[in-house]
KESERO-86202 format. One record per residue: residue number from 0; chain; x, y, z of N, C-alpha, C in turn. Coordinates in steps of 0.02 Angstrom, whole numbers. Each point is the difference from the previous one (the first is absolute). Layout:
   resi   chain     n_xx     n_yy     n_zz    ca_xx    ca_yy    ca_zz     c_xx     c_yy     c_zz
    NUM       A        X        Y        Z        X        Y        Z        X        Y        Z
...
***
This chain:
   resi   chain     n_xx     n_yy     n_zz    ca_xx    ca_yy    ca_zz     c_xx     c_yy     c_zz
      0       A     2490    -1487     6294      -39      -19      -59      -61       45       -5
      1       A      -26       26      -49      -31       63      -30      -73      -50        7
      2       A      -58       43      -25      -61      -43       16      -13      -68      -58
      3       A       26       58      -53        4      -23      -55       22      -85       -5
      4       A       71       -1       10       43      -45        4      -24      -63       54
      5       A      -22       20       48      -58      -42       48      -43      -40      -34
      6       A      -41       50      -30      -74      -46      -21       35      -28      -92
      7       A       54       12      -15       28      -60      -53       23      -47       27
      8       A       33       -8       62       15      -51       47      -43      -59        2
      9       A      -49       37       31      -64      -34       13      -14      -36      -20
     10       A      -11        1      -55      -59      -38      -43        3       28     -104
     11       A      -34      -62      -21       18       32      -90      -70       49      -23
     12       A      -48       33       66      -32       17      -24       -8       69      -45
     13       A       65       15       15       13       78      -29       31      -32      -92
     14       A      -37        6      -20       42      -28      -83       31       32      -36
     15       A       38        7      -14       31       38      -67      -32      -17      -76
     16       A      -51       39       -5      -36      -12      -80       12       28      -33
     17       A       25       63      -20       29       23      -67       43       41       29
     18       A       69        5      -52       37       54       -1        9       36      -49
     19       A      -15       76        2       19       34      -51       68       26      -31
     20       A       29      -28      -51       83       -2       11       19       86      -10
     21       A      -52       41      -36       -3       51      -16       11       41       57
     22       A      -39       -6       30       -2       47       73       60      -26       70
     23       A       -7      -65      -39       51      -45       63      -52        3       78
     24       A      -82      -24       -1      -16        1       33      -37      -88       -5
     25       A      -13      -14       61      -31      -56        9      -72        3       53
     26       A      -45      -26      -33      -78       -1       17        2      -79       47
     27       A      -31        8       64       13      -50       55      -88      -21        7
     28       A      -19      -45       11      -93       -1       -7       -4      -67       49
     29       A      -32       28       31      -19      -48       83      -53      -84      -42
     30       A       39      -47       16      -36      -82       -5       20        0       36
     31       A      -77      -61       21        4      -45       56        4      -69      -39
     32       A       14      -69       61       25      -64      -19      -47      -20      -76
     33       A      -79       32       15      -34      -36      -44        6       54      -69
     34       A        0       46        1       19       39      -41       50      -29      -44
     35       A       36      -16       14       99      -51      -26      -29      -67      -47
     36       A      -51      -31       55      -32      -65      -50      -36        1      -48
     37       A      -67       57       32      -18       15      -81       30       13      -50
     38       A       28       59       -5       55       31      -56       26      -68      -61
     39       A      -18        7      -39       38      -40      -59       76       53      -35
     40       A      -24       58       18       45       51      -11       28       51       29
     41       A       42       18       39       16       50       35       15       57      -36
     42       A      -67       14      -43       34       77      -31      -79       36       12
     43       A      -24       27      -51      -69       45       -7      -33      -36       38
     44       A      -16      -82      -35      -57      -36       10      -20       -3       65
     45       A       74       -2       57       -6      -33       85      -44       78       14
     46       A      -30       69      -21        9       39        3      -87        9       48
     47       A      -27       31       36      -59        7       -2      -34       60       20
     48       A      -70       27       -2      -19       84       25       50        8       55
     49       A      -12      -42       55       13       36       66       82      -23       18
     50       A       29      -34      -56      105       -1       18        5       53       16
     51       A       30       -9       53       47       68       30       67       -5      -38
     52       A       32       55       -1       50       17      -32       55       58       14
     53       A       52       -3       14       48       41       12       66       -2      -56
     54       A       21       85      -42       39      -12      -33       62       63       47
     55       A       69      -31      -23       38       16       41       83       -8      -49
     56       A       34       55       38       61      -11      -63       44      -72       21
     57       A       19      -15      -63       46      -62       -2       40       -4       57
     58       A       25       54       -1       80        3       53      -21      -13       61
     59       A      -77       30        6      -13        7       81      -37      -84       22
     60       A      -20      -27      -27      -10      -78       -4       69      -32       -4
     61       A       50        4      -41       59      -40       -9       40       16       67
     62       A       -6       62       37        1        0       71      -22      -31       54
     63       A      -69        2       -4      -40      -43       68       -4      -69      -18
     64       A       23      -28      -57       29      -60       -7       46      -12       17
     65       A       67       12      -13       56        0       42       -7        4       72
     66       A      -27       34       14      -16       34       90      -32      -89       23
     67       A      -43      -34      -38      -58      -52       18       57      -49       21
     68       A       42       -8      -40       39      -70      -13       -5      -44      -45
     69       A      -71       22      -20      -17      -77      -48       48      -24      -42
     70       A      -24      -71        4       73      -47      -33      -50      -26      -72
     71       A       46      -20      -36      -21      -25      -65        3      -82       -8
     72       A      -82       -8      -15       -7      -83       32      -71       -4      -46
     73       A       21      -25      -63      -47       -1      -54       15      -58      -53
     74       A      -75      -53      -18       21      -10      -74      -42        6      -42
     75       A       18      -38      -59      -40       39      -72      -26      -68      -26
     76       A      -63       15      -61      -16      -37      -28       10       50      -80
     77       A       27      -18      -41       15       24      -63      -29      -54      -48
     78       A      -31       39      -73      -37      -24      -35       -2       24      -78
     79       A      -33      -31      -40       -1       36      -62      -67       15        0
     80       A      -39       14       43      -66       -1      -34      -51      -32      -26
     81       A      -59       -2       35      -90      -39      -20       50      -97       54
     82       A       22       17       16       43      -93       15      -21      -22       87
     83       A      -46       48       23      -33      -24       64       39       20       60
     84       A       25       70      -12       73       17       38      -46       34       75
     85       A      -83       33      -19      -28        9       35      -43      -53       62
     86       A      -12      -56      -52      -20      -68       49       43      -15       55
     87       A       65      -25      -45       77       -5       32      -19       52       75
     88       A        8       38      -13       38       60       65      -75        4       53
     89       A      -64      -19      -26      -69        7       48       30     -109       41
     90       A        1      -10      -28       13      -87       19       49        4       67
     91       A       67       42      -27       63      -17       48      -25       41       59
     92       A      -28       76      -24      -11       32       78      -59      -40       30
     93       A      -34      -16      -15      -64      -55       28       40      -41       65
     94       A       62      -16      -22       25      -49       65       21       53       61
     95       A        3       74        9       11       32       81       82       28      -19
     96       A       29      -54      -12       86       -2        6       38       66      -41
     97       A      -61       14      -52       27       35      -62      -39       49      -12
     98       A      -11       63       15      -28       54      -12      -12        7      -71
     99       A      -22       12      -39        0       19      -80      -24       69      -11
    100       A       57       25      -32      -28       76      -62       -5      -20      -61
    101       A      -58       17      -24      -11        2      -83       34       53      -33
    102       A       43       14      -43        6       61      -55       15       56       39
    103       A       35       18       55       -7       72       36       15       53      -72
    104       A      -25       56       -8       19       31      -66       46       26       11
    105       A       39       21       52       82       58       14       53      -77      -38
    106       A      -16      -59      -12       50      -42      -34      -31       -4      -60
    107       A      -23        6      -19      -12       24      -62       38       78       -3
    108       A       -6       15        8       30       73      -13       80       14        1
    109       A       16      -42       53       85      -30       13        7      -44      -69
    110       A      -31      -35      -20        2      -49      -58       17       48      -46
    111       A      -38       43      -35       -1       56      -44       44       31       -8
    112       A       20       33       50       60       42       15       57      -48      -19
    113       A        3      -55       -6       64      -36      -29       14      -22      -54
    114       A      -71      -29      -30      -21      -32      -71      -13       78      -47
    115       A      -18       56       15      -30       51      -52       68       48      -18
    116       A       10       10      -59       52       36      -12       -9       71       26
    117       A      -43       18      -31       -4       60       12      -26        8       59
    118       A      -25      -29       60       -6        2       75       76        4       32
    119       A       19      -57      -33       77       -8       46       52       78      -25
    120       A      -16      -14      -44       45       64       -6        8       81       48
    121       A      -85        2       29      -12       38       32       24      -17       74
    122       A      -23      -50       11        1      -32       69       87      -10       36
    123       A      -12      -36       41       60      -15       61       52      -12       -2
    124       A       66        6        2       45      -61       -6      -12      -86       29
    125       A       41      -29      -18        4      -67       26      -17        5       82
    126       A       57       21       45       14       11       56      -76       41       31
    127       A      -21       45       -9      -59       53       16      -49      -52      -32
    128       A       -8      -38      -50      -56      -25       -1        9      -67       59
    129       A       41      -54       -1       -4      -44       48       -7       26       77
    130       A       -5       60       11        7       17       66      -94       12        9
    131       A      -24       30      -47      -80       15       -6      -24      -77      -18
    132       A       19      -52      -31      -33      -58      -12       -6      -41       56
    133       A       64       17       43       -2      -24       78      -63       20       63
    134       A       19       65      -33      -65       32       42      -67      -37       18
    135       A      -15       -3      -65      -57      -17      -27        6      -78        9
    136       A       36      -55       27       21      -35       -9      -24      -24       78
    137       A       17       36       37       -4        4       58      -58       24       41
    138       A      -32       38      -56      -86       17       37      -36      -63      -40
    139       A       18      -50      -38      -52      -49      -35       20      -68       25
    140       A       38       11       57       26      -74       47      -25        2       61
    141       A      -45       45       24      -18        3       69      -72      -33      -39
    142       A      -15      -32       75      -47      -58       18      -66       30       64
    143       A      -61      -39      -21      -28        8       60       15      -28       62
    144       A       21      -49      -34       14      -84       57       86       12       27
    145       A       -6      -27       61       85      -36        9        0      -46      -42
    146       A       78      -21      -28       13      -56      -35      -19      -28      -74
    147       A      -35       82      -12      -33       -2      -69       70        3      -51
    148       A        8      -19      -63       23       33      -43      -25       32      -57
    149       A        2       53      -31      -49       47      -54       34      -61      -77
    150       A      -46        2      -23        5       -6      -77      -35       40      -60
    151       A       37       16      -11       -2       70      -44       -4      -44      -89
    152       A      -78       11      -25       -4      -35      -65        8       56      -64
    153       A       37       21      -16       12       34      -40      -33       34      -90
    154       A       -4       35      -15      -42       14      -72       43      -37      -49
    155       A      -11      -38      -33       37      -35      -61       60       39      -36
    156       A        2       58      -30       44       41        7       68       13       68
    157       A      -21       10       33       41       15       60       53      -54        2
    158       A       -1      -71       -5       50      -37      -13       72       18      -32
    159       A        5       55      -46       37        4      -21       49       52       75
    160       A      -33        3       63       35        1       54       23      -40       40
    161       A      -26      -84      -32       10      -24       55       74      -23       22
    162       A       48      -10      -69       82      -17       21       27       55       59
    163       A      -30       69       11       24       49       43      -37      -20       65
    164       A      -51        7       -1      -29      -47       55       15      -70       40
    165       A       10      -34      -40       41      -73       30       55       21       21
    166       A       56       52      -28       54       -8        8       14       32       92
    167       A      -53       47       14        9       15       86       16      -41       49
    168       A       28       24       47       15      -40       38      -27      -28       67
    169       A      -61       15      -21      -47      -44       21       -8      -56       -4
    170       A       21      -14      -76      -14      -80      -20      -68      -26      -21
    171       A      -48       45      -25      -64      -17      -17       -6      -52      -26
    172       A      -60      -47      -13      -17      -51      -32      -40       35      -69
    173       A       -8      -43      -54      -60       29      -38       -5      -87      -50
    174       A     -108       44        6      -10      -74      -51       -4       58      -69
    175       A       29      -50      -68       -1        8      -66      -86      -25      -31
    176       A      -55       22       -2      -66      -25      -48       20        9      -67
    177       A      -34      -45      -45       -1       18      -64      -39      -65      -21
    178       A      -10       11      -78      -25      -57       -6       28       -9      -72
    179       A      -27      -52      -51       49       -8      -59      -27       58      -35
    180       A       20       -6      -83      -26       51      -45      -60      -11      -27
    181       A      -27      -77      -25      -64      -20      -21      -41       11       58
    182       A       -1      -22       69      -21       39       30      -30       58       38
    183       A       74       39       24      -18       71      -10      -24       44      -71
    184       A        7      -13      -48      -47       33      -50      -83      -15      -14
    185       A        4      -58       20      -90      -22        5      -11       31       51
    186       A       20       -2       63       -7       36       53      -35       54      -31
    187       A       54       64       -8      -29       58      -34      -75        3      -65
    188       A       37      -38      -14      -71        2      -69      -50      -35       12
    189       A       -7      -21       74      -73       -1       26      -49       43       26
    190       A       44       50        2      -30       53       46        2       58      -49
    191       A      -66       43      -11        2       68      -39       57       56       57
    192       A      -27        3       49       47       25       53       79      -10      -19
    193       A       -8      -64        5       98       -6       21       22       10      -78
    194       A      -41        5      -72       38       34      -54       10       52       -2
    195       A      -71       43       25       14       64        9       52       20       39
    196       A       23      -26       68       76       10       19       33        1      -28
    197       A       24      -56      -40       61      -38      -21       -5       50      -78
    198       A      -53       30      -21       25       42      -52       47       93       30
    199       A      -20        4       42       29       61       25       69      -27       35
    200       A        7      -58       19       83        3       31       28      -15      -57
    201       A      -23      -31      -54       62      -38      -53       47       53       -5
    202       A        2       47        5       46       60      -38       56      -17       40
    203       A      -21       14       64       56        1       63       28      -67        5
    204       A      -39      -48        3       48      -50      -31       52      -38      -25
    205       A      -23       20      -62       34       -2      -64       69       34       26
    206       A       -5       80        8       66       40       26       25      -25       42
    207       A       -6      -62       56       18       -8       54       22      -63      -47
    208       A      -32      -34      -25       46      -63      -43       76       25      -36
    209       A      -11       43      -53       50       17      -24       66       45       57
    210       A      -15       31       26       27       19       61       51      -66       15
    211       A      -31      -44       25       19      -86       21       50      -28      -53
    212       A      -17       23      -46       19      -36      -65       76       28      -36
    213       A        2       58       24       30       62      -31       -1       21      -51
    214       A      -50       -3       -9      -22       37      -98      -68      -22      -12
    215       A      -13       73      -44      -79       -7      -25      -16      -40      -60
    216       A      -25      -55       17      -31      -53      -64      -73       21      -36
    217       A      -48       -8       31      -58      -16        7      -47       58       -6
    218       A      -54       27      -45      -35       35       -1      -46       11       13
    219       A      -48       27       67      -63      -12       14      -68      -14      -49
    220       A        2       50      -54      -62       -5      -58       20      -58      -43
    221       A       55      -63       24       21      -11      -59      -29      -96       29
    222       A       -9       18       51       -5      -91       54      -74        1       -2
    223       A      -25      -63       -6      -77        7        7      -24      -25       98
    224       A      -65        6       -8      -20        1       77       45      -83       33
    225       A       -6      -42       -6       33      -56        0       66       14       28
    226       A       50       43      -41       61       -3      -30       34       54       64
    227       A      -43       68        3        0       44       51      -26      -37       66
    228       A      -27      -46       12        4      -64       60       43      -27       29
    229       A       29      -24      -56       78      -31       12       51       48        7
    230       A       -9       43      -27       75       53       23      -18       16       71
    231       A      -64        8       19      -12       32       69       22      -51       37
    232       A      -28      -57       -3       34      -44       47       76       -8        5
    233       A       31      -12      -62       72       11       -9       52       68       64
    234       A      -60       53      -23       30       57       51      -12      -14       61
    235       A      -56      -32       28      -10        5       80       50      -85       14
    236       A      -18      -34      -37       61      -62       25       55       16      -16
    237       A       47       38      -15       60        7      -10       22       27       72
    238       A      -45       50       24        0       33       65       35      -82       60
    239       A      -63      -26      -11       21      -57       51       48      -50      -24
    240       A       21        0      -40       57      -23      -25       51       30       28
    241       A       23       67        2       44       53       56       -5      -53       37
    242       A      -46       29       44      -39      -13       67       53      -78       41
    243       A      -23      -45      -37       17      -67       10       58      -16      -38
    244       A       44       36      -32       59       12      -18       60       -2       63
    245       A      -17       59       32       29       56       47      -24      -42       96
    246       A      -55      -14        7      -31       -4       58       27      -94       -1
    247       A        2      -36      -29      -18      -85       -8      -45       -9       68
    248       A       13      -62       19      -37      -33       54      -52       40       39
    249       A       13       58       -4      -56       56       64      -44       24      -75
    250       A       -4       -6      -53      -46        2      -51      -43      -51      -17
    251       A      -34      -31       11      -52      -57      -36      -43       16      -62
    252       A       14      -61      -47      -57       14      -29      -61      -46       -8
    253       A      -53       23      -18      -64      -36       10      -39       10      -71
    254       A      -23      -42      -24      -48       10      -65      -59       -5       19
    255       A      -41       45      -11      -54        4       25      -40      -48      -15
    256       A      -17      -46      -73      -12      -51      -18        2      -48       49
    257       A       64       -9        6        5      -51       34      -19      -17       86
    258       A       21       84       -1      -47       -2       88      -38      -12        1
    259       A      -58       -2      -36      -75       -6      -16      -21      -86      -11
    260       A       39      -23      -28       17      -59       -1       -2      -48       71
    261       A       48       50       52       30      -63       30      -17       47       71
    262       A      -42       16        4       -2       80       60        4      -24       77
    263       A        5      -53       26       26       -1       50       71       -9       18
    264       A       27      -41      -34       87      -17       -9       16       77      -27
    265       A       -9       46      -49       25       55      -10       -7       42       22
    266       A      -54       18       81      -13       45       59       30      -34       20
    267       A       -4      -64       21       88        0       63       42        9      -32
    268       A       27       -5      -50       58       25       -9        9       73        5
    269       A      -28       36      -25      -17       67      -12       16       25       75
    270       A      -33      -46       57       17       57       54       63      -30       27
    271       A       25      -75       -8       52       -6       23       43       48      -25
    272       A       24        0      -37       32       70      -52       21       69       19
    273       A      -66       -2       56       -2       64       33        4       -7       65
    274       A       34      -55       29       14        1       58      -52      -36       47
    275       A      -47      -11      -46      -78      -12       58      -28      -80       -3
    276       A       54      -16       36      -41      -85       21      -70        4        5
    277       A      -38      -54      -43      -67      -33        6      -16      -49       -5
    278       A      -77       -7       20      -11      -85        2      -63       -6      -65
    279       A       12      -55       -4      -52       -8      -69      -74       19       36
    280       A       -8       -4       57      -82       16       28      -22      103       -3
    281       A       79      -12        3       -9      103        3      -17        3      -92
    282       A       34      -15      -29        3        0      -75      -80        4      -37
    283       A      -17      -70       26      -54        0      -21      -52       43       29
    284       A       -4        5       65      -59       48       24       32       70      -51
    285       A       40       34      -16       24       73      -38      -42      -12      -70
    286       A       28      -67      -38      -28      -14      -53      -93      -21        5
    287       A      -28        1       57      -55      -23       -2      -30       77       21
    288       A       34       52       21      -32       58        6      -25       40      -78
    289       A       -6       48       23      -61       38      -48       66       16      -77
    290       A       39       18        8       76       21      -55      -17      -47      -67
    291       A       -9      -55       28      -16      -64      -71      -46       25      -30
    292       A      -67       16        5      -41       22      -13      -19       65      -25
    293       A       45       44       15      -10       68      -16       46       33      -52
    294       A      -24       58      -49       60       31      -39       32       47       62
    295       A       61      -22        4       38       35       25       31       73        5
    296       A      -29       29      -53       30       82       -9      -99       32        9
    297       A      -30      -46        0      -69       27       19      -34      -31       34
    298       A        3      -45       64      -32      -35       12      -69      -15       16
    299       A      -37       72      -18      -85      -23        6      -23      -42      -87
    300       A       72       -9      -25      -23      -65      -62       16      -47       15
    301       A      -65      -67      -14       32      -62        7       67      -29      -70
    302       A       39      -33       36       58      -17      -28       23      -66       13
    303       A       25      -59      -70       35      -55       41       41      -21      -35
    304       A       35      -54       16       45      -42      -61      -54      -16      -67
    305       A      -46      -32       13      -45      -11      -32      -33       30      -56
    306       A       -7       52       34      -33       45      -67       54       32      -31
    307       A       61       14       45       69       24      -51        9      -63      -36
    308       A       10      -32       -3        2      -71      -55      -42       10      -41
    309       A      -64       -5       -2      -57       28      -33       16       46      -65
    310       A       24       70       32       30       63      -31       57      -11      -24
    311       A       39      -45        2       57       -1      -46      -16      -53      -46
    312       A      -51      -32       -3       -5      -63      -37      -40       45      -65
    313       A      -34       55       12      -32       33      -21       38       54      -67
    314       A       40       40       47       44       15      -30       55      -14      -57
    315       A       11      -38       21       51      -57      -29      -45      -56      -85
    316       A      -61        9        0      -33        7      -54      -21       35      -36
    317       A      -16       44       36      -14       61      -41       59       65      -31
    318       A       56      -25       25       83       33       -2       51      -21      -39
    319       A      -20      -62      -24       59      -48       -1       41       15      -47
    320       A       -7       36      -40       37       53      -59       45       34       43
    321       A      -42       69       43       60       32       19       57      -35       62
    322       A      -39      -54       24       51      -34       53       51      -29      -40
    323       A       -7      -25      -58       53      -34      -24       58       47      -30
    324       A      -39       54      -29       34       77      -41       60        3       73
    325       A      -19        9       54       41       13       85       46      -37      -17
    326       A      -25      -75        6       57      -63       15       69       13      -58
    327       A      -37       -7      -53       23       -2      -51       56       64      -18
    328       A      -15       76       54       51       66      -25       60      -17       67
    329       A      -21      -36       53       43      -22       41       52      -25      -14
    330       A      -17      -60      -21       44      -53      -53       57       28      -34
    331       A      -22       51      -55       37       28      -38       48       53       48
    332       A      -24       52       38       32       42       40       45      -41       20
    333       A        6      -57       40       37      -30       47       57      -16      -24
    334       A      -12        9      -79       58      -24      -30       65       46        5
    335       A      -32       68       -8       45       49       -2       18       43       59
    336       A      -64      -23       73       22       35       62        2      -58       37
    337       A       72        5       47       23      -46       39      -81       33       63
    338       A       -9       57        5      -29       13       52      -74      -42        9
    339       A       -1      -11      -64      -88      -29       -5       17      -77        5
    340       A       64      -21      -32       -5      -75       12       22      -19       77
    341       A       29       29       68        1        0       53      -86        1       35
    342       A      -38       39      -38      -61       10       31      -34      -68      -38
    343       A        6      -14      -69      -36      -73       12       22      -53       40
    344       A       76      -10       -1       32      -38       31      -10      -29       96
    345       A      -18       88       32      -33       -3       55      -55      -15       37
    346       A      -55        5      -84      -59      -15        7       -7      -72      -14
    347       A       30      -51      -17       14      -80      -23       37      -24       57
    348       A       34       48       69       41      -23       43      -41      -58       38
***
């Protein structure tokens, strides 16, 4: 075994953070344990002056992986987005048992390469790509701990990997987040931030709906902010609709609502799910740590159920036009796409 292949052995501190599909090279950048917890994101953000960094060709990594042994021993948390998918995944690794990655960006990029036409077209076959998704599959399952398992929380997008993912034979688990549509659209239209997102993905979206759908309905300049809400959600829940299609029982789903609701019964469940017996005294000390309290994709902001209640109560008055414009283009869509009435149907499960 090469040195290389050693110190991937080791330990997950060697990361795989970006690959360039262009060059077919992959950029490796030294974290440590605390490095992993901070991170809300494993892409730029985990990034800092003094990361060390090594870039190196694909082939010669997809080697000293092989050479390592590493086995593929991972699960996922899949989401549509703003639905607490980041709380979720800081909560479960909090208990030791469950390592957590936020967002690594090389799955995003695997995501892309499958969902983008004009990416895929360039990119891999079937066979050559599942052999590189393994790869990568296999450097994001190693643990600091014995007895750890990695959970890998995925970018809202990326879901539309996850039926290929479940289907290994590994046997992964994955939890489904989401939340309803009145909901998730106040969600968004509380935040100047999360519109400004949600106006730059609608496009991709939308294409990823009709894609789903098999034919182009729907015109971006033609849906109002509301309306472009609901199709987005439509596109990222249809994903987990796959998802929990294809995977059953090793898929869960969870409404974020309602976790919020009922948050100790839906953390045990949550980790039973994942294999990880607990006692209501562990539960509560997790839920009594700092996570309740904090925004989760930033945590030097204070954050709670509370004041998110607050912000949607807020929203939800000052919106109530375009939330209903959402409800209301759903309705009608559902009539004519089986795909969208499966996604309300899932979301009422």
């Amino acid at each position: 075994m090469d040195a290389l292949a050693s110190t991937l052995a080791r330990s997950p501190e060697l990361f795989p953070h970006s690959w360039d599909v262009q060059s077919d090279t992959v950029t490796l950048v030294r974290l440590t344990k605390a490095d992993y917890e901070a991170a809300s994101f494993l892409d730029a953000r985990a990034l800092g002056p003094r990361t060390l960094s090594r870039t190196l060709p694909y082939p010669q990594l997809a080697q000293a992986v092989e050479q390592s042994g590493l086995p593929e021993r991972a699960h996922f948390i899949f989401h549509i987005g703003h639905v607490g998918s980041t709380l979720l995944a800081r909560l479960l690794g909090a208990d030791g048992r469950l390592f957590a990655l936020r967002e690594p960006a090389i799955l995003r990029t695997l995501a892309n390469l499958r969902t983008d036409p004009a990416l895929k077209a360039r990119a891999f076959g079937d066979e050559e790509f599942e052999i590189r998704q393994s790869v990568f599959l296999k450097l994001w399952s190693r643990t600091f701990e014995p007895g750890q398992t990695a959970l890998i929380k995925a970018t809202s997008f990326a879901s539309e990997l996850g039926p290929r993912l479940l289907a290994h034979p590994s046997a992964p688990k994955a939890l489904l987040l989401f939340a309803r549509p009145e909901s998730y659209t106040a969600t968004i239209l509380a935040g100047a931030n999360a519109r400004e997102e949600a106006k730059t993905l609608t496009e991709g979206r939308l294409n990823r709906l009709h894609r789903r759908i098999g034919r182009d309905v729907w015109r971006l300049g033609a849906l109002s902010e509301g309306e472009a809400l609901a199709a987005s959600w439509a596109a990222e829940m249809s994903a987990l609709v796959e998802i929990h299609r294809s995977a059953g029982a090793r898929a869960m789903l969870l409404d974020f609502d309602r976790f919020l609701a009922n948050l100790e019964d839906q953390l045990t469940r949550t980790f039973r799910h994942f294999g990880c017996k607990t006692t209501p005294k562990k539960v509560a000390e997790i839920l009594a740590g700092p996570h309740m309290q904090r925004y989760s994709k930033a945590p030097e902001h204070a954050y709670s159920p509370d004041l998110r209640r607050e912000l949607l109560d807020e929203a939800r008055k000052a919106h109530a036009a375009e939330i209903a414009k959402g409800l209301a283009w759903l309705d009608r869509a559902a009539q004519d796409a089986e795909a969208i009435r499966n996604c309300l149907a899932l979301a009422a499960h």
